[in-house]
Every structure is written in C-alpha cells, then in structure tokens.
N, C-alpha and C positions, 0 to 999 in steps of 0.2 A: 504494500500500500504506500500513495505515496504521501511523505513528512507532513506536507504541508497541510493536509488534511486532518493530523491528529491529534491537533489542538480541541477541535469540533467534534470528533467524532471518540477523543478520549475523556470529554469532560461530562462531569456527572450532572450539567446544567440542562444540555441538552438531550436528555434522556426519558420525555416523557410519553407519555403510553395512548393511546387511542382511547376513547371512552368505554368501547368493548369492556376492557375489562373490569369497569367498575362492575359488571357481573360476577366477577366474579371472587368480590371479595363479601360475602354474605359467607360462603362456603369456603376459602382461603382465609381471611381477612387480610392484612399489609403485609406481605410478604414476599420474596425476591419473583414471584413471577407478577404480584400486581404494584408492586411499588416503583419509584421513579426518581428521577433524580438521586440526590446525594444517599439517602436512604436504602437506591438501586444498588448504587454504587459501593459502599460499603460493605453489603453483604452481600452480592457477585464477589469482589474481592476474597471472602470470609467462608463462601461456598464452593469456587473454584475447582481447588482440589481435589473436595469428591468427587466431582465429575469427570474426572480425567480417564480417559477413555480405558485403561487398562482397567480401572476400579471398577467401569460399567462392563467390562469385558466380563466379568464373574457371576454377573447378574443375567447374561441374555438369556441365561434357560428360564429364568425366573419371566422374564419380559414375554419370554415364546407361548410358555404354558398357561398364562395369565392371561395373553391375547386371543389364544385359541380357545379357553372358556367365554370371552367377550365375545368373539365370530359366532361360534355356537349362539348365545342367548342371541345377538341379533338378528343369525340366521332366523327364528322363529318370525320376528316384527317384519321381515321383506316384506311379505304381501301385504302388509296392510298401508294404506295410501299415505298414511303420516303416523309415526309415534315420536316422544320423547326419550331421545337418547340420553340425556342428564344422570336418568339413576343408571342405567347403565354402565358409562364410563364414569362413574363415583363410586361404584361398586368395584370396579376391575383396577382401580388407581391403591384406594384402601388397599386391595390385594397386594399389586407389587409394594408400595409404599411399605405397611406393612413385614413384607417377607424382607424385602431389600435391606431397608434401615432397623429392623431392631427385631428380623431374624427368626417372627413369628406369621406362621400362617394361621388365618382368621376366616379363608374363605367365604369372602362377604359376597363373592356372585352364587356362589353354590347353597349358602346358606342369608340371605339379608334379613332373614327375622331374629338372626341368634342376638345376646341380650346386648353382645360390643359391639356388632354395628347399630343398633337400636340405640347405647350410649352416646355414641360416636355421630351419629346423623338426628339423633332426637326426632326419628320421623320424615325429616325436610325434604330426602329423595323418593319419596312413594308421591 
C-alpha cells in the first residue's frame, strides 16, 4: 500500500461504521465488531492476535461441523418464500463461539430450548 495513504487509512478517526450495525448491538452491544473509532481501535489492537491465522487454523473442524448443522437447519426453510435467519445464525455463532473460546460444546442449534441458551438469549431469538 502506498505511505501516503496511511495517515487516513491508519487513524482511529476515520473508522466509522454504517448504520447497519446499530442492529446489531441489542445482541452484541459495543464491541470490536460494532464499535468505531478510537474504541475500534484499541481493541482490534488488543484482539489481533487471536486471530492470527494459525490460531484459527485449529479451529476449522470446529467452523466445518458447526456450519454443516447451520446448512442442514436451513436446508429445511428453502421452500418457504421468506423466513428469519436471525435465530439461526445466533444459534450456530453461540456454537462455534462457545467451543472455540472457552472449549465447551453447548449445542444451541441441536438443542435451543436447553436452560444456557435460554440464559444466554432470554428468549430474544425465537
């Protein structure tokens, strides 16, 4: 990339979000995917790391099996002219999030009425 550019394109001023995502902080609230600016910035910095490809390297079986339960439940919704993919993919995120970062399966797509996704969503995605 060239220099001159990354005054603008490294500054934490210039980093704010589409309104999009004020969606989606009822269910995230401020955090590194809906926050902006210096706040963005800080904690991209502070998160970086784990993201670095080898550490997700560990995880794609987690991502593959997690996705192919997603496919499956959606397979079922094709035919119908329109549904809500929301609980859905908040079901299959729980999943990997879940197994990835602290190493426990909760199987919230296989099971969404068990008592910790019921905790964990208070209802919000049905």
């Amino acid at each position: 990339m060239n220099d001159e550019f990354m005054p603008i394109l490294g500054s934490p001023k210039h980093i704010d979000k589409s309104s999009d995502y004020n969606y989606l902080h009822p269910w995230l609230g401020t955090g590194l995917l809906t926050s902006s600016g210096v706040k963005w910035h800080s904690r991209r910095k502070i998160l970086t790391p784990a993201f670095h490809f080898k550490i997700l390297e560990d995880f794609i079986d987690v991502f593959s099996e997690q996705s192919s339960i997603l496919a499956s439940k959606l397979a079922v919704e094709v035919e119908k002219e329109s549904f809500n993919i929301f609980p859905y993919v908040t079901l299959c995120t729980l999943d990997i999030v879940c197994e990835t970062a602290m190493g426990r399966q909760v199987n919230a797509q296989s099971n969404s009425d068990s008592e910790y996704v019921k905790a964990v969503y208070d209802d919000r995605i049905r």
